[in-house]
NULO-794326 format. One record per residue: residue number from 0; z, x, y of N, C-alpha, C, CB in turn. Coordinates in pm, whole numbers, always signed. Each point is the difference from the previous one (the first is absolute). Glycine has a CB too. Layout:
# residues N
NUM/Z/X/Y/Z/X/Y/Z/X/Y/Z/X/Y
...
//
This chain:
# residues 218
0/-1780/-3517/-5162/+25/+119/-84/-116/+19/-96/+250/-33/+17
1/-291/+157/-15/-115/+12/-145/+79/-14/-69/-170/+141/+20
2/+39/-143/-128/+33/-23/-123/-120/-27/-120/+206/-81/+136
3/-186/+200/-216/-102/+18/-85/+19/-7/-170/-66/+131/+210
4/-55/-222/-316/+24/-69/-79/-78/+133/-78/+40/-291/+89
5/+56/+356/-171/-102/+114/-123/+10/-58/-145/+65/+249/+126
6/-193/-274/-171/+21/-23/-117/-17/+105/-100/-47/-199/+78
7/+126/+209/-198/-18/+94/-27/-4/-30/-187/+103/+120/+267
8/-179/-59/-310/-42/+11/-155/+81/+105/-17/-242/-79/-31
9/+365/+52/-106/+57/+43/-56/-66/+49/-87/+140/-102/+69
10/-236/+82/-142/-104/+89/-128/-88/+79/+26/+5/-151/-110
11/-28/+120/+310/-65/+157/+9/+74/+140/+77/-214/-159/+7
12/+309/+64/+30/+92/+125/+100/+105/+59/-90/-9/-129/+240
13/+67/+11/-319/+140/+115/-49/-54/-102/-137/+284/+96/+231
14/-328/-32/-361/-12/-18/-101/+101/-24/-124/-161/+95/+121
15/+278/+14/-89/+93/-20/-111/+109/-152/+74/-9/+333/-109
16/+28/-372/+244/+46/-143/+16/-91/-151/-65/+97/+143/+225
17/-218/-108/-257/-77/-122/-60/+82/-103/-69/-183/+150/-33
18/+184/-281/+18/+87/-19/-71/-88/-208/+46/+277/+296/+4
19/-273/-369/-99/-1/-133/+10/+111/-68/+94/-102/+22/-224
20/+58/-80/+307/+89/-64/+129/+3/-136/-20/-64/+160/+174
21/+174/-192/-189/-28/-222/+58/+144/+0/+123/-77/-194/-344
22/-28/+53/+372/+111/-54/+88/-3/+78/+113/+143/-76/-173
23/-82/+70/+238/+2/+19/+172/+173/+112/+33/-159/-333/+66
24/+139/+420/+29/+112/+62/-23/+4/+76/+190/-21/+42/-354
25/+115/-46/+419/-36/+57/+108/+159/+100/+56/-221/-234/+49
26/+176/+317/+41/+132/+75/+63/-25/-24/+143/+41/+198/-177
27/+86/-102/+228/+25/-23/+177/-22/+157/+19/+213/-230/+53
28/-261/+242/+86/+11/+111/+60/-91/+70/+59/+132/-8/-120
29/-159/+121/+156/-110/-26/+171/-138/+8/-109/+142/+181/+292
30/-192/-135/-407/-83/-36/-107/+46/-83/-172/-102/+221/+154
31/+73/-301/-120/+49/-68/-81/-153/-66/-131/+242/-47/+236
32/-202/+81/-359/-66/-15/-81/-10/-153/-53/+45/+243/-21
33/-102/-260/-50/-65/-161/-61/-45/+24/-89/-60/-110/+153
34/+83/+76/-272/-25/-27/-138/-113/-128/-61/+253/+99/+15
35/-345/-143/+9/-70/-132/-35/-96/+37/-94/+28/-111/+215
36/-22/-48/-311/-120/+35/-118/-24/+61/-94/-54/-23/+116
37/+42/+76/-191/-48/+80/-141/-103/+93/-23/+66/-175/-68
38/-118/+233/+206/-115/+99/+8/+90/+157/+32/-216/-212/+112
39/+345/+183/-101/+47/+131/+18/-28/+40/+170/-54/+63/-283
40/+50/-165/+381/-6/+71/+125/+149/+14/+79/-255/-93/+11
41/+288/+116/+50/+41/+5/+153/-33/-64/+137/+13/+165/-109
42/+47/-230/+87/-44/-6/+203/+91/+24/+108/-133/-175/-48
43/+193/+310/+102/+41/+50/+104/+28/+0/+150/-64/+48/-163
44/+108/-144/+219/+40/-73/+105/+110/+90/+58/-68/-235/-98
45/-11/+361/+222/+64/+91/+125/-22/-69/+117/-44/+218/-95
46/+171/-225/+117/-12/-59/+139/-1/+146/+95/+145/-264/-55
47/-196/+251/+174/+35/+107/+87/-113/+110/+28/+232/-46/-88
48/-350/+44/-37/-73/+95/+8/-114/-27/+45/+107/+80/-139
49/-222/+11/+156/-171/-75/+35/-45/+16/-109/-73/+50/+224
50/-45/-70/-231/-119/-6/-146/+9/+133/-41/-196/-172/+72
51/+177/+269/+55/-73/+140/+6/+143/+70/-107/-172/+12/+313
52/+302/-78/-249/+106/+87/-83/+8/-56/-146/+149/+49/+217
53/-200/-177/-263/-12/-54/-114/-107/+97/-112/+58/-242/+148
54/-189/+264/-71/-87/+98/-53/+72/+137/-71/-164/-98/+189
55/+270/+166/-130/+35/+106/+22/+139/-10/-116/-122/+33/+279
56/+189/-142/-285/+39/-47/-127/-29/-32/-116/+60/-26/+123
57/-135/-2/-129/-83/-60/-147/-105/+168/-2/-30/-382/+37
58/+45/+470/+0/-86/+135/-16/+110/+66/-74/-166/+24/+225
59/+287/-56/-139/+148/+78/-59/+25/-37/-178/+140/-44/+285
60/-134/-97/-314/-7/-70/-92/-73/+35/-119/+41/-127/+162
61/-168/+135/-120/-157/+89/-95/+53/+102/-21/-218/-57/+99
62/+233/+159/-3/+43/+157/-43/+103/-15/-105/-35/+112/+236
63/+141/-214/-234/+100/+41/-88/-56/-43/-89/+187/+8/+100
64/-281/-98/-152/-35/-86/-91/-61/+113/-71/-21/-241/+111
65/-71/+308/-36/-156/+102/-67/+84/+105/-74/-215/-4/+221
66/+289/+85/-145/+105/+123/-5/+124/-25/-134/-34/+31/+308
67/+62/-151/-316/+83/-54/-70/+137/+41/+30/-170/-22/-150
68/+200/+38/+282/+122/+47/+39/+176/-107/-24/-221/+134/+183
69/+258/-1/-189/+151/-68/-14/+15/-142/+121/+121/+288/-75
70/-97/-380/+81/-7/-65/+157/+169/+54/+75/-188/-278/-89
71/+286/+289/-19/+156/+53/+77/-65/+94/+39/+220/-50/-122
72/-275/+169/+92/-43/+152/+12/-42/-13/+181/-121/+65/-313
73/+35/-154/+328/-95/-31/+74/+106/-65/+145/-219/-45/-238
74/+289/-61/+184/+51/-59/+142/+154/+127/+25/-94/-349/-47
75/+73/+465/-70/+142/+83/+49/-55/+113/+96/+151/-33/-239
76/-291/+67/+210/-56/+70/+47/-49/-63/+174/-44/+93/-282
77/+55/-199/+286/-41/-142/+150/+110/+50/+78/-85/-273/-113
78/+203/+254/+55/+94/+31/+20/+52/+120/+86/-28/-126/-176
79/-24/+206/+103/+10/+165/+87/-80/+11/+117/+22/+124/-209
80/-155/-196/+151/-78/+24/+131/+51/-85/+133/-205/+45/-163
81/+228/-170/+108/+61/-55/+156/+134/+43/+52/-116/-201/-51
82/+151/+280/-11/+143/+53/+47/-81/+158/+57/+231/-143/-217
83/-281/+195/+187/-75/+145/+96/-85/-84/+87/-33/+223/-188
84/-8/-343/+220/-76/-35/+103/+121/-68/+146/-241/-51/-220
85/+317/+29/+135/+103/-46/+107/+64/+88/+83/+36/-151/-135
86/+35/+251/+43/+33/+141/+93/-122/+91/+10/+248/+8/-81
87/-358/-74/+104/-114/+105/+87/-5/-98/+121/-180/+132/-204
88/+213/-259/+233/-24/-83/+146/+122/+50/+36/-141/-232/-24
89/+172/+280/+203/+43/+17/+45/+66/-112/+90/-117/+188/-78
90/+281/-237/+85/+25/-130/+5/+49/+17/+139/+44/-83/-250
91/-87/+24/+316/-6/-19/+203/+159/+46/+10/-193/-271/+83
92/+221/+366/-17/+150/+51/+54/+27/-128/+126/-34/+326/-43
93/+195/-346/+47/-26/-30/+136/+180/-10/+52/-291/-153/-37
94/+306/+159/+138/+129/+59/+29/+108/-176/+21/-131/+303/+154
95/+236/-269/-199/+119/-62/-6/+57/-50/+131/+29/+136/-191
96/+45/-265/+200/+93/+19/+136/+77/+143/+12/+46/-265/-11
97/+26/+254/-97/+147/+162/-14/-134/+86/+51/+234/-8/-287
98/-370/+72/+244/-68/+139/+43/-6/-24/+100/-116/+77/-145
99/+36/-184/+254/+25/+0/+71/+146/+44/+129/-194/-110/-164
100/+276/+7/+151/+144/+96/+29/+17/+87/+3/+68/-79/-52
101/-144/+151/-35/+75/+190/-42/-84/+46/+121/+26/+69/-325
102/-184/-70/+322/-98/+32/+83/+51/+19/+125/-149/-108/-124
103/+173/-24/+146/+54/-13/+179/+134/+58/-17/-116/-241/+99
104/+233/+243/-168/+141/+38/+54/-84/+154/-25/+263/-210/-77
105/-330/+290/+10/-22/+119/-33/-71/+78/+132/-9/-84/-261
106/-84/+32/+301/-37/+38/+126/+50/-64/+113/-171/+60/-105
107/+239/-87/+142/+128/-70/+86/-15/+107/+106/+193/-118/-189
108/-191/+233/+201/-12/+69/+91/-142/+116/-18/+281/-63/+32
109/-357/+69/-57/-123/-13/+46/-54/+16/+126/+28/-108/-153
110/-107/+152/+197/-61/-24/+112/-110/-82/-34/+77/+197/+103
111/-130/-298/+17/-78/-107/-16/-140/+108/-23/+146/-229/+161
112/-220/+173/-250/-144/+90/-24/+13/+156/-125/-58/-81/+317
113/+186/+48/-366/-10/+129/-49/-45/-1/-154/+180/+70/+176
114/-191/-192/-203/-70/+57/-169/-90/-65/-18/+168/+52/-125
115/-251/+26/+25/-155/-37/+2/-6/-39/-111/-104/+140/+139
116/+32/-283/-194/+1/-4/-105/-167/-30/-46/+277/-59/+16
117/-265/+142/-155/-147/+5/-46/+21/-34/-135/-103/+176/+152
118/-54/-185/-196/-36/-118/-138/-98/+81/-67/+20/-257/+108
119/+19/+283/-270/-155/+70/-61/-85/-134/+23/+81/+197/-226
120/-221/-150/+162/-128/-136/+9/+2/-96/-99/-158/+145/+84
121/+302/-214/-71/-42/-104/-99/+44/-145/+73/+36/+173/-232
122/-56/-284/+184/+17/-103/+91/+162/-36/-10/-265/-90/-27
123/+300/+122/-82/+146/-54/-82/+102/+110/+118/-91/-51/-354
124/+76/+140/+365/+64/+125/+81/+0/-63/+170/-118/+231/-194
125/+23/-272/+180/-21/+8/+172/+43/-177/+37/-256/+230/+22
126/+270/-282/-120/+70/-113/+52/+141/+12/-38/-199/-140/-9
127/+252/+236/-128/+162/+70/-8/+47/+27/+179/-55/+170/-286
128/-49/-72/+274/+46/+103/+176/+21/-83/+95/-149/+191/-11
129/+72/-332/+27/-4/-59/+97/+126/-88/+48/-229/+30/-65
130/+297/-76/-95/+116/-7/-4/+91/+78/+66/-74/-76/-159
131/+79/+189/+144/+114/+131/+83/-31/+21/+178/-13/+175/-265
132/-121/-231/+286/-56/+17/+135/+130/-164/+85/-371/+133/-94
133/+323/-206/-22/+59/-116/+102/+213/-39/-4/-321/-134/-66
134/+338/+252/-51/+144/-42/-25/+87/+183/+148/-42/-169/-416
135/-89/+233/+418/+68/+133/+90/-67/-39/+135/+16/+223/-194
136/-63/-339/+229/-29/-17/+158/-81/+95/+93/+205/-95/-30
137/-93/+68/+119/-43/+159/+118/+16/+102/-42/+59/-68/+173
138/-10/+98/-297/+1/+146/+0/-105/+46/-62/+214/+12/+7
139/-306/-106/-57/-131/+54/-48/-94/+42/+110/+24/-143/-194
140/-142/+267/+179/-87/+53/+47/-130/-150/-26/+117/+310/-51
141/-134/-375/+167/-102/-121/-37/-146/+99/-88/+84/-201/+276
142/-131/+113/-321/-130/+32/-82/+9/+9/-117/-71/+97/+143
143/-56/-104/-241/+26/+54/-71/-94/+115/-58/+131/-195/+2
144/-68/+235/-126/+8/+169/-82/-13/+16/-115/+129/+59/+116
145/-256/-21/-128/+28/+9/-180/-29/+139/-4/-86/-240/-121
146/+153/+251/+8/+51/+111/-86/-136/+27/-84/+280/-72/-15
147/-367/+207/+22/-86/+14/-111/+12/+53/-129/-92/-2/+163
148/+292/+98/-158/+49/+12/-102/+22/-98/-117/+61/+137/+153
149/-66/-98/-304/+89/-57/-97/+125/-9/-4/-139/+50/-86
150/+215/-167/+96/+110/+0/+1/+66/-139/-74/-41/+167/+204
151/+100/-150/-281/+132/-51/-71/+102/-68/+44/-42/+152/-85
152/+60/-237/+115/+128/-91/+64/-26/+26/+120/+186/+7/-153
153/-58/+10/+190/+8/+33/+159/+135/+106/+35/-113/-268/+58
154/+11/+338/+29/+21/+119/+86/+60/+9/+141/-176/+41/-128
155/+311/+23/+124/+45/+10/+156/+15/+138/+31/+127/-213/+6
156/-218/+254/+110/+20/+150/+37/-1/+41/+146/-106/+41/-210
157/+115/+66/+228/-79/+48/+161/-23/+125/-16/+114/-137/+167
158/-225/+176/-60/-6/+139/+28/+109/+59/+97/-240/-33/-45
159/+245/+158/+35/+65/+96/+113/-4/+144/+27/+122/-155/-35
160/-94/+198/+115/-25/+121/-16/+113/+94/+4/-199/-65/+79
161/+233/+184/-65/+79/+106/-23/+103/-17/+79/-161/+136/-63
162/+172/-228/+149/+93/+6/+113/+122/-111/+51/-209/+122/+49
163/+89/-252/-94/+28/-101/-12/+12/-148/-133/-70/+151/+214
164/+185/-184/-272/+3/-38/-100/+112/-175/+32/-61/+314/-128
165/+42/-325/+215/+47/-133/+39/-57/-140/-80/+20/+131/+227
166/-163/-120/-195/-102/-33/-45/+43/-89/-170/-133/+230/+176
167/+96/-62/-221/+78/+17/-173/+87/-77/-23/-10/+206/-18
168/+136/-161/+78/+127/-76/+16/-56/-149/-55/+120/+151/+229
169/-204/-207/-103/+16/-155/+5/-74/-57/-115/+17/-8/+253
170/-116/+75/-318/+1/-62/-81/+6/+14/-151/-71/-55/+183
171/+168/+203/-174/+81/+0/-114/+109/-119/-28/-43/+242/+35
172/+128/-275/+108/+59/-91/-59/-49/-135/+8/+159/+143/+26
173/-310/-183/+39/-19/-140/-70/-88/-13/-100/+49/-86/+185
174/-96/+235/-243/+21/-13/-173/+120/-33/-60/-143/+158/-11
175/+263/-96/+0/+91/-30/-69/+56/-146/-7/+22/+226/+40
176/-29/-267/+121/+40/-139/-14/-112/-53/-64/+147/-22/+194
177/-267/-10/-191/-66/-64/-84/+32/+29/-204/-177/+12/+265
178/+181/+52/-284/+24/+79/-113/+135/-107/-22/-115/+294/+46
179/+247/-254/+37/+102/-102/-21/-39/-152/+1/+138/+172/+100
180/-225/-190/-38/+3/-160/+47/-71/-91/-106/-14/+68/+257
181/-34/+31/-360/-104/-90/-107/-124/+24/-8/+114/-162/+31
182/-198/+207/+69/-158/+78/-3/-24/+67/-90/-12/+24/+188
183/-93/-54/-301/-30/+51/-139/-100/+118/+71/+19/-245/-197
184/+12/+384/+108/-87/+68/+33/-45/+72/+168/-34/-149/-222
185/+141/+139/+262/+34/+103/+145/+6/+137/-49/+154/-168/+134
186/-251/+240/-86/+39/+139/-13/+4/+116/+168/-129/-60/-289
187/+136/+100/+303/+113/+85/+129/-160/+92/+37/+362/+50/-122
188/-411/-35/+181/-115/+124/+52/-31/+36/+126/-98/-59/-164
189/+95/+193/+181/+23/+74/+81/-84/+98/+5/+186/-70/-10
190/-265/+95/+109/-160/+49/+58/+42/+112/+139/-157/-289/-65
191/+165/+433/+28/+27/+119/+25/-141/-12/+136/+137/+129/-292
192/-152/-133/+396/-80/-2/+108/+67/+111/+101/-78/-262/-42
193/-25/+365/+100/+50/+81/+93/-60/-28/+137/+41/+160/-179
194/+59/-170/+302/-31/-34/+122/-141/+51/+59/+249/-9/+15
195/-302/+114/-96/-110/+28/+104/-122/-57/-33/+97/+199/+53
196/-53/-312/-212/-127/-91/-20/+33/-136/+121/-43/+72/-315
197/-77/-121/+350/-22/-106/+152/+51/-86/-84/-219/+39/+173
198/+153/-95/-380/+67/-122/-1/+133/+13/-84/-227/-121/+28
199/+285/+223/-39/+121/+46/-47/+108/-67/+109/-109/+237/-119
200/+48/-202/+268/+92/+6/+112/-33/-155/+27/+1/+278/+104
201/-90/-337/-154/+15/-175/+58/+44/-80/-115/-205/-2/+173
202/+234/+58/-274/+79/-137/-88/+98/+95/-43/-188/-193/-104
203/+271/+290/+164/+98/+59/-55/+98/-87/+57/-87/+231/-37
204/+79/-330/+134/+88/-102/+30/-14/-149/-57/+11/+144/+191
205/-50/-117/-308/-38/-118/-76/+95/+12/-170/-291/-6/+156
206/+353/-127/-187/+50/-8/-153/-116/-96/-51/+291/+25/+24
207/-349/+47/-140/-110/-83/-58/+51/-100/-111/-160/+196/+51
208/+91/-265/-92/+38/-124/-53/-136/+8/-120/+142/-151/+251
209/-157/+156/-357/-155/-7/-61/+9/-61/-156/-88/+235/+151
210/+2/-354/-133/+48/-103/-99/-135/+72/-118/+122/-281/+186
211/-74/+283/-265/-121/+47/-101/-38/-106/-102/+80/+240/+15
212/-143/-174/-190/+10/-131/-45/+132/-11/-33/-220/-26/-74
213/+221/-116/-26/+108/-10/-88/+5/+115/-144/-13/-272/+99
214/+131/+285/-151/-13/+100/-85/-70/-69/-175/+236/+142/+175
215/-216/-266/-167/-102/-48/-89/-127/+14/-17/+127/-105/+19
216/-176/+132/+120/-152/-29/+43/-63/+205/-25/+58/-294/+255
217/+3/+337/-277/-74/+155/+33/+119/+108/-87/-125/-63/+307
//
C-alpha cells in the first residue's frame, strides 16, 4: 500500500494554530496526524496515496494558509463538489434476475428475429444492451447497432405504416411490461414510416429496443 509522509509547518501554513507543542500525541485514520517536539510541526502519515497526490495536498493546505480561509468553509464547500462529481459519473446499469423474467415472459410470443436492439456510443450502454441481447435470445436481430441519436434511458418503439400497426402493438406492450416490471426510465416510441420508403418497409417488422445513456449521465 502507498503511503506518503507530509510534513508540515504549522507557522507557515496556518499561522493563527501556532502554538508551543511537547510531548508526543497521535490519531487513527486513513491520514493520521503526529504531534512531536516543540518546533510546532506535524508529521502526516496517508496511507493509500502517491507522492504526486501528497504534492497536491500540501498546495490545498498553502492556499488555505495564504487566503486565510475559513477551513469548515472550505471542507463544506469539498463537500458539494464531491457530491456534483458523483452524480456527474454515470453508474453501470445492469439488469436483475426479476428484468430478466419480464423480458422473456414479455416477448414470449415474438417471432424469433424480431427485435433489434441498439446502443447510443457509449461503452456503459452497449454493455447495458448487451445484457437485453443475451436475456431476449432468438428473438434478437444478431449484430450489433448503435444508435447515433441522444437518448436518455431506454427506449422501446417501432415503425409502421398507415396500414399496419401490429408491429406497434408489440412493442407497446413490452414497454408497459417493462415499465411494470421495474425498468427505470422506459419510455414508449413510435416512428411514423410510410410503405413506399425501402427502409420504412424493412424494419417495419422490427420492435426496437435502444439503450441510451443513463439519466444521470446527460
Amino acid at each position: 500500500m502507498r503511503c506518503a509522509l507530509i510534513f508540515v509547518s504549522l507557522f507557515i501554513l496556518v499561522p493563527s494554530w501556532s502554538q508551543t507543542t511537547t510531548g508526543q500525541a497521535e490519531t487513527s485514520g486513513p491520514c493520521s496526524p503526529a504531534v512531536t517536539g516543540s518546533k510546532n510541526q506535524f508529521t502526516i502519515n496517508c496511507q493509500g496515496i502517491t507522492h504526486e497526490q501528497g504534492v497536491q495536498f500540501l498546495k490545498i493546505l498553502n492556499k488555505i494558509s495564504k487566503d486565510q480561509l475559513d477551513p469548515k468553509a472550505v471542507m463544506d464547500k469539498f463537500d458539494e463538489i464531491e457530491k456534483l462529481i458523483r452524480e456527474s459519473i454515470p453508474r453501470a446499469r445492469h439488469l436483475t434476475e426479476q428484468q430478466k423474467a419480464t423480458l422473456r415472459a414479455a416477448t414470449a410470443s415474438f417471432p424469433d428475429g424480431m427485435i433489434i436492439v441498439q446502443h447510443v456510443g457509449s461503452p456503459e450502454a452497449k454493455d447495458y444492451a448487451e445484457e437485453f441481447k443475451a436475456a431476449l435470445g432468438s428473438k434478437v436481430v444478431p449484430g450489433e447497432f448503435e444508435q447515433g441519436m441522444t437518448v436518455t434511458g431506454v427506449q422501446v418503439g417501432a415503425p409502421y405504416n398507415d396500414t399496419e400497426l401490429t408491429v406497434l402493438k408489440y412493442a407497446s406492450n413490452l414497454a408497459n411490461a417493462m415499465k411494470q416490471g421495474g425498468f427505470p426510465d422506459v419510455e414508449f416510441v413510435s416512428n411514423h414510416l410510410k410503405v413506399s420508403i425501402t427502409l420504412g418497409a424493412l424494419l417495419s417488422g422490427n420492435v426496437w429496443i435502444t439503450i441510451g445513456f443513463p439519466p444521470s449521465a446527460h
